[in-house]
N, CA, C and O atoms as a GROMACS GRO file, in nm:
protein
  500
    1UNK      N    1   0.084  -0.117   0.000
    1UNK     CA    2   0.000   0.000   0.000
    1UNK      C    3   0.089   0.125   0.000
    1UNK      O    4   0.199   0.120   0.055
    2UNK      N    5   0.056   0.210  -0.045
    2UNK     CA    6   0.102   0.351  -0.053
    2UNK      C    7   0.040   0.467   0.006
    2UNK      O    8  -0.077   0.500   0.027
    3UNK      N    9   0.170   0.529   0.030
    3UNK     CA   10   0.097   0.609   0.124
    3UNK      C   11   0.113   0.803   0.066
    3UNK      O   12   0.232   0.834   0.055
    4UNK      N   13   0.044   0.884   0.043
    4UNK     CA   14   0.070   1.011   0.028
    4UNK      C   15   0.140   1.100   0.154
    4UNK      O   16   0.230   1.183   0.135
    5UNK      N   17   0.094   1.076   0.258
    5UNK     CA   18   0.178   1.139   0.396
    5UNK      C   19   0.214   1.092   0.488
    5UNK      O   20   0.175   0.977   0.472
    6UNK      N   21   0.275   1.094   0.602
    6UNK     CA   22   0.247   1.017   0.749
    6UNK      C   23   0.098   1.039   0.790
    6UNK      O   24   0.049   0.943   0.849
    7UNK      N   25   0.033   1.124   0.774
    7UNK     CA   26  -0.112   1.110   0.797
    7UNK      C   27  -0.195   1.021   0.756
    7UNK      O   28  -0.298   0.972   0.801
    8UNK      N   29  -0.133   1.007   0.662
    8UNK     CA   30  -0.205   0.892   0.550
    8UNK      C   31  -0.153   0.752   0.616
    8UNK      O   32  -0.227   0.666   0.663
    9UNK      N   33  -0.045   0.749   0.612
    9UNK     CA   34   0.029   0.616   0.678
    9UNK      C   35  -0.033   0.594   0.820
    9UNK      O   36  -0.102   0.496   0.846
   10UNK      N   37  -0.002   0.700   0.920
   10UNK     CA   38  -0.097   0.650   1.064
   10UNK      C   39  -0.205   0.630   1.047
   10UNK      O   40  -0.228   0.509   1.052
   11UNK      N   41  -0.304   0.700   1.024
   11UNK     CA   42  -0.460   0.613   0.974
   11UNK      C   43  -0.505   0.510   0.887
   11UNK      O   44  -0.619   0.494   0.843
   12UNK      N   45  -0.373   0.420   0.860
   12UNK     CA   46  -0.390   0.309   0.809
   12UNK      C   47  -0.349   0.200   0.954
   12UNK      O   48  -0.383   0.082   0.960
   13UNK      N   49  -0.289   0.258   1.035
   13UNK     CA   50  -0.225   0.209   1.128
   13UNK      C   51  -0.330   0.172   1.254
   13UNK      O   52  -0.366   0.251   1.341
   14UNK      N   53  -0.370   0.028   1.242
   14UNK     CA   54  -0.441   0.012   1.399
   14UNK      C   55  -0.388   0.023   1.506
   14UNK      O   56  -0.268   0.020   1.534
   15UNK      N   57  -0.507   0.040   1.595
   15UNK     CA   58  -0.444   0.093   1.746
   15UNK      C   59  -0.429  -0.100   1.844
   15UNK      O   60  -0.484  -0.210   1.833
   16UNK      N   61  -0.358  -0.058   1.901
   16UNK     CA   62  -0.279   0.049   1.985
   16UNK      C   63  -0.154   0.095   1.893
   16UNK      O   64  -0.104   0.203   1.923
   17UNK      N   65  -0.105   0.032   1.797
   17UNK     CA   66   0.008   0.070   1.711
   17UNK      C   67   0.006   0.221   1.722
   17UNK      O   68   0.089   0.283   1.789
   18UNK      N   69  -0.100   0.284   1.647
   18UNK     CA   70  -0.085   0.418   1.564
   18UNK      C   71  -0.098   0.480   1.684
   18UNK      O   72  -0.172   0.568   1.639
   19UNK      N   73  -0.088   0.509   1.799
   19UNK     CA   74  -0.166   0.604   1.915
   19UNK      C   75   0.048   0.576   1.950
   19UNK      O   76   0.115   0.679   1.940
   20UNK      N   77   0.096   0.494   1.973
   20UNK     CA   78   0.247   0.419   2.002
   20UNK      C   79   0.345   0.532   1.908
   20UNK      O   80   0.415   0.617   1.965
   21UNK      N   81   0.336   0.519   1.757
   21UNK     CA   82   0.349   0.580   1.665
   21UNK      C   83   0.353   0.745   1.667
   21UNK      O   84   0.456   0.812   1.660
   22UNK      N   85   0.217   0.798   1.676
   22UNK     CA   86   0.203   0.910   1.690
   22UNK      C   87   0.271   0.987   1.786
   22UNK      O   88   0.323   1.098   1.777
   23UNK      N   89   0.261   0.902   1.885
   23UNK     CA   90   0.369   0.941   2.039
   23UNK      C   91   0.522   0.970   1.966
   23UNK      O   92   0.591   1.072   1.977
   24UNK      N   93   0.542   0.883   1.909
   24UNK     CA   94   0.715   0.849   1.863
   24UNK      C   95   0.717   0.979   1.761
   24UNK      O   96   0.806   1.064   1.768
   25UNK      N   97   0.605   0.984   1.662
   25UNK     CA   98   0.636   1.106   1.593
   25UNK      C   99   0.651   1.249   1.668
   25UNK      O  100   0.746   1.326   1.651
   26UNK      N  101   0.542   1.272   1.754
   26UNK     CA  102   0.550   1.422   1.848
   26UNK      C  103   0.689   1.401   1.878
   26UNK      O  104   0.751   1.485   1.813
   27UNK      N  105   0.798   1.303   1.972
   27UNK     CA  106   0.895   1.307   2.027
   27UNK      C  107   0.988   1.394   1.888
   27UNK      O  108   1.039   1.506   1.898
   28UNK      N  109   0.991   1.296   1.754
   28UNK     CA  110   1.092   1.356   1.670
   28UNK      C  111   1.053   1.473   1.636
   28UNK      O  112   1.141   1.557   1.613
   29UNK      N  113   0.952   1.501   1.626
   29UNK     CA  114   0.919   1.646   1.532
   29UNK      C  115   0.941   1.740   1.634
   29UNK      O  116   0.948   1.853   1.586
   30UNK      N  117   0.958   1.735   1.783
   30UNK     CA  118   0.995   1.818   1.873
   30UNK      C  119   1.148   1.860   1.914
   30UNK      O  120   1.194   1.961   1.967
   31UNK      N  121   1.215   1.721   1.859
   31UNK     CA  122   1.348   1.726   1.845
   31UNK      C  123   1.424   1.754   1.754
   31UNK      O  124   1.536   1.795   1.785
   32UNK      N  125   1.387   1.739   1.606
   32UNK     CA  126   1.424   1.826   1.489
   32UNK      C  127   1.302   1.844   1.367
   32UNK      O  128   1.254   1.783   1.272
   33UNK      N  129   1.286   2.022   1.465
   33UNK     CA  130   1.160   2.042   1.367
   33UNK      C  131   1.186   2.107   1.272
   33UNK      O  132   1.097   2.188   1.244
   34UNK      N  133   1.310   2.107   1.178
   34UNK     CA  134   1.347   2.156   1.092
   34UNK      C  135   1.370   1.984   0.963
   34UNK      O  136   1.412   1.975   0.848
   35UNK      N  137   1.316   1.873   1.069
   35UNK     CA  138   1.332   1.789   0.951
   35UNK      C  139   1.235   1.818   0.844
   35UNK      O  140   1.151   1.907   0.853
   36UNK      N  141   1.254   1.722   0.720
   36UNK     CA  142   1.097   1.691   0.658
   36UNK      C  143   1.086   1.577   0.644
   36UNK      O  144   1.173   1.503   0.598
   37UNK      N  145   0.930   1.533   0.699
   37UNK     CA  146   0.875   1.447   0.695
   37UNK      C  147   0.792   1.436   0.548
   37UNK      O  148   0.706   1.507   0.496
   38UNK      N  149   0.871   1.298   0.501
   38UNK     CA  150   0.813   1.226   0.405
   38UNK      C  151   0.742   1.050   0.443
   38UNK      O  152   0.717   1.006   0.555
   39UNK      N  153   0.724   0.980   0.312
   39UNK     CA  154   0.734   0.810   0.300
   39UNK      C  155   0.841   0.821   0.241
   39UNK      O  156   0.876   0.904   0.157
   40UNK      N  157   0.903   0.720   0.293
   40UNK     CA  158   1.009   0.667   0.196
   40UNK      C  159   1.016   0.533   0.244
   40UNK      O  160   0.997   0.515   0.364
   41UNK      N  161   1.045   0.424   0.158
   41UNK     CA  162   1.012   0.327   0.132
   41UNK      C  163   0.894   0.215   0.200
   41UNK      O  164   0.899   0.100   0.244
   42UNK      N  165   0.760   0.347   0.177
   42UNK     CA  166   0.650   0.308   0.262
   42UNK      C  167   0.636   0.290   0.375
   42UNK      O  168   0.554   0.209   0.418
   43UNK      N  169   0.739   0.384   0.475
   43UNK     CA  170   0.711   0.418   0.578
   43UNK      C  171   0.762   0.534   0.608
   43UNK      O  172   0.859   0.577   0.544
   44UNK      N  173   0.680   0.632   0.753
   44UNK     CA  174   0.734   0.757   0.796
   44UNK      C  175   0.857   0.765   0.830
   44UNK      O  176   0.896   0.709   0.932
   45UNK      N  177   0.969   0.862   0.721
   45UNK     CA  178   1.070   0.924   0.731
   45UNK      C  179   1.077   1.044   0.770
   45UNK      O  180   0.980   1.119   0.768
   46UNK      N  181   1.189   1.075   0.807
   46UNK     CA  182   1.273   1.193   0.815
   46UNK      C  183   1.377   1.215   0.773
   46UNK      O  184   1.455   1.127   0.737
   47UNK      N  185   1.408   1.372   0.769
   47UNK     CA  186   1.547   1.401   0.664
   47UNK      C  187   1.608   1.516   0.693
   47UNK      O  188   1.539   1.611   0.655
   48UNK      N  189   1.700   1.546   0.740
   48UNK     CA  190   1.762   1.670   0.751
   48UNK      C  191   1.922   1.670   0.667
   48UNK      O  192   2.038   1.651   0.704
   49UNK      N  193   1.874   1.694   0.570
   49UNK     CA  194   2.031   1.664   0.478
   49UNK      C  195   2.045   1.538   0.406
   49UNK      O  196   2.053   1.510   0.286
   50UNK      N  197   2.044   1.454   0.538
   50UNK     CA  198   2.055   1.276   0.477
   50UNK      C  199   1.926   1.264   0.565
   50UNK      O  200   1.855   1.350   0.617
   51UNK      N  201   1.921   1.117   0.563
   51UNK     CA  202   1.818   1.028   0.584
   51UNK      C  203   1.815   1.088   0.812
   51UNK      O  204   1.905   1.152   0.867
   52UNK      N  205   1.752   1.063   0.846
   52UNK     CA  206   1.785   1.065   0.979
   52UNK      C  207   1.709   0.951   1.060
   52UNK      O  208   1.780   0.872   1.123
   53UNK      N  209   1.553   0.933   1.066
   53UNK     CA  210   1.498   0.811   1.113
   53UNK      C  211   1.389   0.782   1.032
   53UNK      O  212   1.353   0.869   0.952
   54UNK      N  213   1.325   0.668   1.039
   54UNK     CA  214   1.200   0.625   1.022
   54UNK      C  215   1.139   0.564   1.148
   54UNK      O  216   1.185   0.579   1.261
   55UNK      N  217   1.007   0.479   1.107
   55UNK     CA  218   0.941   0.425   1.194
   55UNK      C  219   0.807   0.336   1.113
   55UNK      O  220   0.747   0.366   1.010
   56UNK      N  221   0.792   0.238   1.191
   56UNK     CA  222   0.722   0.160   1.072
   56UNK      C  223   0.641   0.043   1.192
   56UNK      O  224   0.703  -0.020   1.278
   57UNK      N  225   0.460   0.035   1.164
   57UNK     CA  226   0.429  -0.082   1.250
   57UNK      C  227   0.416  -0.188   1.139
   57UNK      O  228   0.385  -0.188   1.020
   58UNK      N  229   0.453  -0.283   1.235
   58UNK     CA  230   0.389  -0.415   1.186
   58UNK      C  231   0.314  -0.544   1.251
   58UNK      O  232   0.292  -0.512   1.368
   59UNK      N  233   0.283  -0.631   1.235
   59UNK     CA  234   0.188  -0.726   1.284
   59UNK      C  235   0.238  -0.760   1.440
   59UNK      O  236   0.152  -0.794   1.521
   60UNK      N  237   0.348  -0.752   1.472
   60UNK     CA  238   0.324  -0.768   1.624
   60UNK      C  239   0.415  -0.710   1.661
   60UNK      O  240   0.474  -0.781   1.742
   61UNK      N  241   0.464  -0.619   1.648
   61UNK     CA  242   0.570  -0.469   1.702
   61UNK      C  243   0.582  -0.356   1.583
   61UNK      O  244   0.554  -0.365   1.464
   62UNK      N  245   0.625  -0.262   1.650
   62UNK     CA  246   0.684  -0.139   1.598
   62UNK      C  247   0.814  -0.154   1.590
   62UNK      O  248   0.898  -0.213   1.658
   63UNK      N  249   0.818  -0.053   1.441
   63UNK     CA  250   0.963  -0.048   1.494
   63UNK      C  251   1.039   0.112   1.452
   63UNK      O  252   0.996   0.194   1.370
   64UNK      N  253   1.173   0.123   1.542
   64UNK     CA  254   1.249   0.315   1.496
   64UNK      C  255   1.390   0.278   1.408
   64UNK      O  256   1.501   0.249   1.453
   65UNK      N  257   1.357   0.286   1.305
   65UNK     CA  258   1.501   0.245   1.199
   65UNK      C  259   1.617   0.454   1.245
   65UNK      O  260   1.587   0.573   1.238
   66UNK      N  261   1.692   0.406   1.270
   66UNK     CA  262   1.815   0.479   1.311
   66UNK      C  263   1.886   0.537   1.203
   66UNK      O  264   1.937   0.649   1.207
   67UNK      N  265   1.891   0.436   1.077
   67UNK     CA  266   1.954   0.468   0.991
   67UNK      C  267   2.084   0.439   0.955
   67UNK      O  268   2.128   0.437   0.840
   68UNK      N  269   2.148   0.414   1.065
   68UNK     CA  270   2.291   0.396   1.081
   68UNK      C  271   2.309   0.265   1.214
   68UNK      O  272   2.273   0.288   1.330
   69UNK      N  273   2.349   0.179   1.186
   69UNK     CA  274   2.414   0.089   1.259
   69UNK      C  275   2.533   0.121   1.348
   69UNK      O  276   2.567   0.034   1.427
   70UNK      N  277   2.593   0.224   1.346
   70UNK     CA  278   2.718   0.258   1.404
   70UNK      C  279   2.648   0.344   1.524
   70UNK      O  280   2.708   0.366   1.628
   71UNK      N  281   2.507   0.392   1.499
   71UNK     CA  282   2.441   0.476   1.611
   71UNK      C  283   2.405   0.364   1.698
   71UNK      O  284   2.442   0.370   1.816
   72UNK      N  285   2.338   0.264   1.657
   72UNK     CA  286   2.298   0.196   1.748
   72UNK      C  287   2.419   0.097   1.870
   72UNK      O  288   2.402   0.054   1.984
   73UNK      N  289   2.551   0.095   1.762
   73UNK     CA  290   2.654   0.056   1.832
   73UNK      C  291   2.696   0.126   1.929
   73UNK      O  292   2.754   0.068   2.020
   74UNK      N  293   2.678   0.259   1.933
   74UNK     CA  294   2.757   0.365   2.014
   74UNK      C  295   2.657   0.350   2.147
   74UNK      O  296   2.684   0.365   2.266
   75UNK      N  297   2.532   0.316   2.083
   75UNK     CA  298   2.412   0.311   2.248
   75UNK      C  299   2.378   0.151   2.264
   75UNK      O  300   2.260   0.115   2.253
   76UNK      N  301   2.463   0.075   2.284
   76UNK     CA  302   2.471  -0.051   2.306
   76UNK      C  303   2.410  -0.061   2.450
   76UNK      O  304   2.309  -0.129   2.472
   77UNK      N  305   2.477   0.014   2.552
   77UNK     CA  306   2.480  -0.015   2.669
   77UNK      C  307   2.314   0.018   2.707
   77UNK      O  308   2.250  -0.052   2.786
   78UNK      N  309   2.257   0.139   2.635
   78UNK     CA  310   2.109   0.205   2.658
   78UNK      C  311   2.047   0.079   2.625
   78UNK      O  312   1.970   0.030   2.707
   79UNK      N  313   2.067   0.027   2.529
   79UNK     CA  314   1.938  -0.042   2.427
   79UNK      C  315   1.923  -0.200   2.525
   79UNK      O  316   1.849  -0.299   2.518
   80UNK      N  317   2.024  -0.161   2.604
   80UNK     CA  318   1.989  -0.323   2.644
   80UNK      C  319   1.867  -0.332   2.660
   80UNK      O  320   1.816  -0.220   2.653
   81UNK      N  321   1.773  -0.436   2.683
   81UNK     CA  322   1.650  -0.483   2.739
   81UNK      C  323   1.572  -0.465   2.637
   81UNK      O  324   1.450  -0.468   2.654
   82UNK      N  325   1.650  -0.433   2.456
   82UNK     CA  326   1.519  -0.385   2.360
   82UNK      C  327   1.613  -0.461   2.249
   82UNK      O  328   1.734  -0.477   2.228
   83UNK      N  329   1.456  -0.510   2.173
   83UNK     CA  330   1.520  -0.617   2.065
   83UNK      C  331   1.570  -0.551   1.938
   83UNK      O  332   1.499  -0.478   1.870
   84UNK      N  333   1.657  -0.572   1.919
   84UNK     CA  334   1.741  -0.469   1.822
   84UNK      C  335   1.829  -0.548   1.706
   84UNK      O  336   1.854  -0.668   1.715
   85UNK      N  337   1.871  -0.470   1.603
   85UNK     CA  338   1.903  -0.557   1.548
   85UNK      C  339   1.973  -0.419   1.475
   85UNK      O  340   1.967  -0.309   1.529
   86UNK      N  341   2.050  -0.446   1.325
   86UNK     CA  342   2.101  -0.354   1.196
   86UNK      C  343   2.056  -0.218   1.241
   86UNK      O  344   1.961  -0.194   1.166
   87UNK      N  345   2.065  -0.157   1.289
   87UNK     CA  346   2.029  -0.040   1.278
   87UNK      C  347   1.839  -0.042   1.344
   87UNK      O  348   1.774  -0.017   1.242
   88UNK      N  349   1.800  -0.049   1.390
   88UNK     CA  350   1.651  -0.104   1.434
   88UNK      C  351   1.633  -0.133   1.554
   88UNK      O  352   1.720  -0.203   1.607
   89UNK      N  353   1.544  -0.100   1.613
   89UNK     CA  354   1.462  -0.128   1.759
   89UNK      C  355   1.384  -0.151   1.748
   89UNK      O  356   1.314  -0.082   1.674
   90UNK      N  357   1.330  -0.264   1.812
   90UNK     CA  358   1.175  -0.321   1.801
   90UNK      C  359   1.111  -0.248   1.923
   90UNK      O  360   1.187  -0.179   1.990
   91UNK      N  361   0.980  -0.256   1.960
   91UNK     CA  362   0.917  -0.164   2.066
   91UNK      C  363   0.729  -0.243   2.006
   91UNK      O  364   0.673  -0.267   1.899
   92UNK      N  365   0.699  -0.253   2.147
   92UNK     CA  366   0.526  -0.255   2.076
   92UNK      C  367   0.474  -0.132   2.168
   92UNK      O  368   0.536  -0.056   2.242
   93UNK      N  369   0.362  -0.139   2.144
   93UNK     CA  370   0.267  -0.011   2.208
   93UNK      C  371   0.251  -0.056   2.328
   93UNK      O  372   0.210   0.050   2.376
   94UNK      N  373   0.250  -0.159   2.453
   94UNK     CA  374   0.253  -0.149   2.562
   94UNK      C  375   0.423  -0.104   2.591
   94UNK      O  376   0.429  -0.046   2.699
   95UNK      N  377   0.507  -0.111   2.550
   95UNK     CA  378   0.658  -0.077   2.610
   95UNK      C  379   0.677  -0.008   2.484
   95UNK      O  380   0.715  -0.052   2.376
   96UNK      N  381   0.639   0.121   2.523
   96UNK     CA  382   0.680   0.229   2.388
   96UNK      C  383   0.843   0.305   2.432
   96UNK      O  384   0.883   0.339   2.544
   97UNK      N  385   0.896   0.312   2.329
   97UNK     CA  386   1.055   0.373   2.340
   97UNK      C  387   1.097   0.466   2.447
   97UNK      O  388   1.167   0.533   2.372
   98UNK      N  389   1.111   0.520   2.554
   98UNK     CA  390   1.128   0.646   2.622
   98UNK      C  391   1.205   0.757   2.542
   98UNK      O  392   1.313   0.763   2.484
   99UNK      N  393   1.104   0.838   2.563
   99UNK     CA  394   1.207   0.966   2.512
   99UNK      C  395   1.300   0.964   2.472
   99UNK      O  396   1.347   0.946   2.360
  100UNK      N  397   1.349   0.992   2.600
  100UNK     CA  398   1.491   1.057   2.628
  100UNK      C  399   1.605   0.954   2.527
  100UNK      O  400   1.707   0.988   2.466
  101UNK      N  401   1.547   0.837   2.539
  101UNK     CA  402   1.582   0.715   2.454
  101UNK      C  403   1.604   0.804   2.294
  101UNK      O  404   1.711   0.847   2.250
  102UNK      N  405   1.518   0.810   2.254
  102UNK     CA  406   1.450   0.858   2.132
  102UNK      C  407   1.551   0.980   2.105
  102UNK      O  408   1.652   0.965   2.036
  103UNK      N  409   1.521   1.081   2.156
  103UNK     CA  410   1.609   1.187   2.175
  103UNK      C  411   1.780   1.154   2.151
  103UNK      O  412   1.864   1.190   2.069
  104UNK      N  413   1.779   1.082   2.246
  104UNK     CA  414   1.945   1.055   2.228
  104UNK      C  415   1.991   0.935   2.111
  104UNK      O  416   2.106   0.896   2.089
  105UNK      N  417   1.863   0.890   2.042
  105UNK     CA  418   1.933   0.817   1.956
  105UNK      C  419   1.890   0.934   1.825
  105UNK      O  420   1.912   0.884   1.715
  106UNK      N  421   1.854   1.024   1.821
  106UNK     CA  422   1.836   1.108   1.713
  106UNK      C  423   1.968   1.215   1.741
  106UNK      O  424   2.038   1.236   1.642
  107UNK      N  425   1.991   1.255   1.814
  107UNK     CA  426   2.114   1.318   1.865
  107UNK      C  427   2.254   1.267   1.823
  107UNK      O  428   2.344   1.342   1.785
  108UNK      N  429   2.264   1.119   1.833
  108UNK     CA  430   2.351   1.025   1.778
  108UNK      C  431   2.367   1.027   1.622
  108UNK      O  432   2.477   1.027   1.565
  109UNK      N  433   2.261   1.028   1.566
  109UNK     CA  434   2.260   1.035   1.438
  109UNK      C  435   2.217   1.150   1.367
  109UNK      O  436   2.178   1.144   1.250
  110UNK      N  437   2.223   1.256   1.433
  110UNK     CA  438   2.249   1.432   1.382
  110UNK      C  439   2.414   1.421   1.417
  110UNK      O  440   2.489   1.447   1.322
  111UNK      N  441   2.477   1.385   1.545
  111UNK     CA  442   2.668   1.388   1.543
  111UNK      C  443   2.710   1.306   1.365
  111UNK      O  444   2.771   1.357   1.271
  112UNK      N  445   2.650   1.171   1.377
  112UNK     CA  446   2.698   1.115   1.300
  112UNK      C  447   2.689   1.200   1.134
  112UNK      O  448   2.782   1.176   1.057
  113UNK      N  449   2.594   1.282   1.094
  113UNK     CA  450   2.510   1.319   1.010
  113UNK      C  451   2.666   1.483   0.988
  113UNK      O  452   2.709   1.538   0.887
  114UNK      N  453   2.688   1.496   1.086
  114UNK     CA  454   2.745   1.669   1.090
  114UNK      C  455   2.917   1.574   1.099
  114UNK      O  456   3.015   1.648   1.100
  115UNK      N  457   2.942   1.441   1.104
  115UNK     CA  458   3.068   1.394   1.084
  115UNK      C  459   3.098   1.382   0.943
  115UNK      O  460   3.192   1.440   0.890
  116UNK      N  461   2.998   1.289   0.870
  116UNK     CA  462   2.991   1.247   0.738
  116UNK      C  463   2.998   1.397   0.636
  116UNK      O  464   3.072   1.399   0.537
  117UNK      N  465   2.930   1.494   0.668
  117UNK     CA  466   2.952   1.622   0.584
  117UNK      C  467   3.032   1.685   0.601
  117UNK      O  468   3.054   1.767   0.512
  118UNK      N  469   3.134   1.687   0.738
  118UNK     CA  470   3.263   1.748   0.773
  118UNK      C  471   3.370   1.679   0.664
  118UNK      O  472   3.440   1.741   0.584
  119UNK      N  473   3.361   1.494   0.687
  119UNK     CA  474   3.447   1.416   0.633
  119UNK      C  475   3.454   1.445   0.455
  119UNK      O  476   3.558   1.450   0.389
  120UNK      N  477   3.326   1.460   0.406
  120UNK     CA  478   3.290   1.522   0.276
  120UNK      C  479   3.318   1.639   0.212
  120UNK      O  480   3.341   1.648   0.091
  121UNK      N  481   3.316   1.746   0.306
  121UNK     CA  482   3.351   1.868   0.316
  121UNK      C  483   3.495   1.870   0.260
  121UNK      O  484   3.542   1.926   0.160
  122UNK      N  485   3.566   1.767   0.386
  122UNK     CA  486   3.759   1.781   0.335
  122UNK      C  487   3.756   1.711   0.274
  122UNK      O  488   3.874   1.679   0.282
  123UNK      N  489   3.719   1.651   0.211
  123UNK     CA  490   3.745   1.571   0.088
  123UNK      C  491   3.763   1.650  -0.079
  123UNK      O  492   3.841   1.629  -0.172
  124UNK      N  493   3.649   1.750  -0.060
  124UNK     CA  494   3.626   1.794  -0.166
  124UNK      C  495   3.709   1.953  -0.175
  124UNK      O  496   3.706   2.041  -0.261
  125UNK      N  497   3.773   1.944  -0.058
  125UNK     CA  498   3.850   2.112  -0.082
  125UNK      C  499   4.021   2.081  -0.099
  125UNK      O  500   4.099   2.174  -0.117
   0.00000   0.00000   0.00000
């Protein structure tokens, strides 16, 4: 299915999922509200330059794609107790992500995001 917005995408989204979801979106859009929110590859993205997160339900969890595997390496020690995998956290709507969680893994991958364009930067001068 396709989706025209995240609006479009959460109201395809049953509850408790989409109510889980919506939570997770207020957190990012409060933390970089200079992203833009698109779909990209049929689920809610974000983008500030490069890619920064998604988020996506499915049949028996949610999940917050990071984008980067090296973010999720750096918060090894946080993520314990959450099923994780490539770049990915699983989460369902009774044990939704904490914040501050959230926050600091978007934080992780805005450093990583302002490394890669520094590293790019000297490359090209």
């Amino acid at each position: 299915m396709e989706f025209a917005s995240v609006d479009d995408y959460l109201a395809a989204v049953p509850e408790p999922a989409r109510s889980a979801l919506q939570s997770l979106r207020t957190v990012i859009r409060a933390a970089v509200p200079d992203a833009t929110e698109h779909i990209s590859y049929g689920m809610p993205s974000y983008k500030l330059g490069r890619p920064l997160v998604s988020f996506a339900a499915f049949t028996h969890h949610c999940s917050l794609f990071g984008m980067s595997s090296r973010v999720f390496d750096r918060l090894a020690a946080e993520l314990q107790g959450w099923r994780t995998s490539k770049g990915t956290i699983r989460f369902t709507p009774d044990r939704p992500l904490p914040q501050a969680l959230v926050r600091r893994i978007i934080a992780e991958r805005l450093a990583e995001i302002a490394l890669l364009d520094a590293e790019r930067k000297t490359k090209n001068t």
